[in-house]
N, C-alpha and C positions, 0 to 999 in steps of 0.2 A: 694760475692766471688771475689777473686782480680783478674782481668783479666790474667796480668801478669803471673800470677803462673799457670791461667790454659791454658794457651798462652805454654806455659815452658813444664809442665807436655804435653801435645800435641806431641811437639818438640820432649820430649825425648823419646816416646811412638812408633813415627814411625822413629826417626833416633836409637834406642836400647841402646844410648849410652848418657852420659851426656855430654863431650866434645863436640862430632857432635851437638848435640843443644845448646849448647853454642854457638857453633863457627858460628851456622842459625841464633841466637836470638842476637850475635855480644855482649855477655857477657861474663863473667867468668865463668867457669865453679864450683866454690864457689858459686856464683851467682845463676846459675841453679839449684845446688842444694839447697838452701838454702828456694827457691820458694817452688821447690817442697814439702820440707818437712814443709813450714808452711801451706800447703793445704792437707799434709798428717794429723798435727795436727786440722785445722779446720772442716775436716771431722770425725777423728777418726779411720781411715784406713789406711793400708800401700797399698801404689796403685804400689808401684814397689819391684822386687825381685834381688838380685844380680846375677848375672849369672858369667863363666866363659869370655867372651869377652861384656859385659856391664850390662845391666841389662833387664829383663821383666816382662809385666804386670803379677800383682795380677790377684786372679778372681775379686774383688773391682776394681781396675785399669780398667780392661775389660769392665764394669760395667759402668765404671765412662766415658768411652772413645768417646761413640757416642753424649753422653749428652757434654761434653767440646766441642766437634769440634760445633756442633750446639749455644754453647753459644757465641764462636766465631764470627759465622757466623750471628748473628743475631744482636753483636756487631757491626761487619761490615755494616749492613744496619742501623745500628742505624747510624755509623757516616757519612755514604753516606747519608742520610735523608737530613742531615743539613750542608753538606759540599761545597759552592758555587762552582757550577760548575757540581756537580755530582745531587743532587737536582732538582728535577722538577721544573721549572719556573713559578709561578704562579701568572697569568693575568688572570683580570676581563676586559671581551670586553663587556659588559654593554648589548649585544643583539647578539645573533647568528648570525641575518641575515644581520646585518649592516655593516659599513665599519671598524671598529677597529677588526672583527672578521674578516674581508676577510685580511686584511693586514697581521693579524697574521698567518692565513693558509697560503698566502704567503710566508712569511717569513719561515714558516715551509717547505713548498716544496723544499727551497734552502738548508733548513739544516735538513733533516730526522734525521740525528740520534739523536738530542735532544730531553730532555722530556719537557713536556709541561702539567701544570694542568689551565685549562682553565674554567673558574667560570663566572656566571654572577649575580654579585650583585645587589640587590634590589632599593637601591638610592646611591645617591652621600656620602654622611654623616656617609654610611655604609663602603664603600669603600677606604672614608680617613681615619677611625679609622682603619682600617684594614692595610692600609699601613704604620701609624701611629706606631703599634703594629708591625710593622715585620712578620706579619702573610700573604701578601699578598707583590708581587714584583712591579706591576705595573697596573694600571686602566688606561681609558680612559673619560674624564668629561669635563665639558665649565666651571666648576668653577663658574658660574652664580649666585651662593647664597652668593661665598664669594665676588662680585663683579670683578672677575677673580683675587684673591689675593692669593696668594701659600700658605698653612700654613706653619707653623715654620717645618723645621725638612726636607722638603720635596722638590724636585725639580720637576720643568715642563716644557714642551718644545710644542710648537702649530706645529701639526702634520698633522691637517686633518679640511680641509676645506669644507664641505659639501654641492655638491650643491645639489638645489631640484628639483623636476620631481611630476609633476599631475600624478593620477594613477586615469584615467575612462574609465567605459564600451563604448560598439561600437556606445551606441545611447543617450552617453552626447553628447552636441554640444562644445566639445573641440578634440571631440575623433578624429578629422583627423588633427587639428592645428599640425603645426610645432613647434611651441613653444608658450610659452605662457606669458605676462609680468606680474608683478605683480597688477597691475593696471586695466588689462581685468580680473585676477583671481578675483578681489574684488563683481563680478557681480557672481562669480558662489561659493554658500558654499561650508565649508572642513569638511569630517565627519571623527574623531581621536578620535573615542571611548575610555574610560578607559585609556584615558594619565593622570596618578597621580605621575609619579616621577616628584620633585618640578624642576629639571633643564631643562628637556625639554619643561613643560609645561609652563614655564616662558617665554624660549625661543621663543614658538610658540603664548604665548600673545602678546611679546614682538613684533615678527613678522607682527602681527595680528595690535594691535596698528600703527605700522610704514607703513601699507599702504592699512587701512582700511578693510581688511578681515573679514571674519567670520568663524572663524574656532570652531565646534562643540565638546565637549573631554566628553560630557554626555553619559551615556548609560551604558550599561554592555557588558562585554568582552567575546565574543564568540570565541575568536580566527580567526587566521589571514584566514584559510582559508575560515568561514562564513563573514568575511567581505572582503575576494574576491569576492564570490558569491555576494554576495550583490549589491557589487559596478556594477560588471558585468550587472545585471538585471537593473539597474536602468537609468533612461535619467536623472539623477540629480544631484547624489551622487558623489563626488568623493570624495581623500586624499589624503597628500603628503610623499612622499615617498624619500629616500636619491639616491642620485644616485648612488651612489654603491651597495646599499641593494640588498638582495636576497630575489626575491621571486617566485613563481613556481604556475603555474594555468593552469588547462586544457584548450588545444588549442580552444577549443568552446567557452571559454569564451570574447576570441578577444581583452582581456584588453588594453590599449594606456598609455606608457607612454610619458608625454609631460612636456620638458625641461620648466623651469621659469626662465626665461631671462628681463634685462634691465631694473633695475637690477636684476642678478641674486642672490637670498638670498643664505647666506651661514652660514651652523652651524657650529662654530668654535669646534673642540675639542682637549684636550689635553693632552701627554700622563704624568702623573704622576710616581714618585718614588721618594722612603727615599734617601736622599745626601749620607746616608752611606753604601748605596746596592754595595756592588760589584760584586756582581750574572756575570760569564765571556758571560754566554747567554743573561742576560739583555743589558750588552752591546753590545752586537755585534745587537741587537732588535733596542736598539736606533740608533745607527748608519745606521743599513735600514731603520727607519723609517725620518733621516735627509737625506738622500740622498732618497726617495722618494719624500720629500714635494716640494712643489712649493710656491711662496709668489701667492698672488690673482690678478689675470690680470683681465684687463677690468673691466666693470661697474659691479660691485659687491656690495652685504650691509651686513654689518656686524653690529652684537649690540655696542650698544657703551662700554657693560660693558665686549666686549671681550677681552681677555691675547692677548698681542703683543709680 
């Protein structure tokens, strides 16, 4: 059905008149009529009647009236769906509780009235064919697999520099340090159950490797809060946790967490998007996310296959 004509037909339905919808729809009034009656021929119905000062509806017309404003209206969200600007924003922040999703609720606090579809995809690999595809606006990744190399088609910018933080119960013997270097951490294990997406868990050998760690990623996933409790109970256990992340545990549990210093490891991450997104929300996202960053001060370590 051609929008047009039932755009038209609409028009002339509540102004009574053909000229007045013409003169709304900023056509000739030839024009108007000419819609109309190729939607009176595609139906089979005469949807208007002549009158003394314009014209009005058929019982057809009547019939036909609530069903066109609706197909209207339904066009309308169609092309708000896909209209940059009007369109929901949608960002993959990789984890609820971690720093790409605080930035974004950030970001969102400053600006309420935008929409926001906020997804979190399963790996990396998943996330560039995604943004690949136009199906997705922006992700956040270390690029680790490609050896921080952008794919074709796509642009990146280093956003977020992650430092780390011990998370142990009240009766490790870390739980009152001040901080902690990497070098004392190597004498006490890391238990990171069920890490299987390939970027972090590179990351965290990769870690591991540079300054003799033992970090554990065996086991099954019970969720973060039995491996609160866990850690809580235990004089052994700990894990390391970002230091922006979020995480919430009852005051009983007494959890510590303790800064890793000197150097401080940091996981780079970065925000991703297609070169030809011009979403007016994405950018005004990147633009807070460049005037948030900071280059790395002091003794810091970075992989070496991190994006600069």
């Amino acid at each position: 059905m051609d929008l047009d004509a039932v755009r038209t037909f609409v028009a002339v339905a509540e102004a009574g008149q053909f000229q007045a919808a013409a003169d709304e729809l900023d056509i000739t009034q030839q024009a108007a009529s000419k819609r109309v009656a190729g939607l009176e021929r595609e139906l089979g119905v005469r949807l208007f009647a002549r009158i003394a000062r314009g014209v009005r509806l058929t019982v057809d017309g009547q019939a036909l009236l609530p069903h066109a404003r609706e197909l209207l209206r339904a066009a309308d969200r169609a092309t708000a769906a896909v209209t940059p600007g009007r369109r929901a924003l949608r960002v993959d922040v990789v984890n609820r509780r971690i720093a790409p999703s605080n930035l974004l609720q950030a970001f969102y606090q400053q600006h309420p009235g935008i929409e926001l579809d906020v997804v979190v995809l399963p790996d990396a690999p998943s996330a560039l064919a995604e943004l690949s595809a136009g199906t997705l606006d922006a992700t956040f990744r270390s690029l680790r697999g490609s050896g921080g190399k952008v794919p074709d088609g796509l642009r990146a910018e280093r956003v977020i520099d992650e430092r780390h933080e011990v998370l142990v119960g009240p009766r490790h013997p870390l739980a009152n340090a001040g901080s902690v270097t990497p070098a004392e951490l190597a004498g006490h294990p890391l238990w990171m159950p069920g890490l299987s997406d390939a970027e972090p868990l590179g990351y965290y050998r990769d870690l591991a490797k540079a300054f003799g760690l033992t970090i554990d990623t065996i086991g099954p996933v019970f969720g973060n809060e039995a491996l609160l409790a866990e850690i809580a109970d235990s004089a052994r256990l700990a894990t390391l946790v970002g230091e922006g992340s979020r995480y919430l545990w009852p005051e009983s549990y007494d959890l510590r967490r303790v800064p890793v210093v000197d150097p401080a490891p940091l996981y780079p991450l970065l925000v991703l998007w297609r070169a030809d997104n011009t979403h007016p929300v994405l950018m005004s996202f990147l633009e807070y996310l460049r005037a948030g960053y900071r280059t790395p001060a002091g003794d810091v370590w970075t992989p070496e296959w991190a994006y600069r």
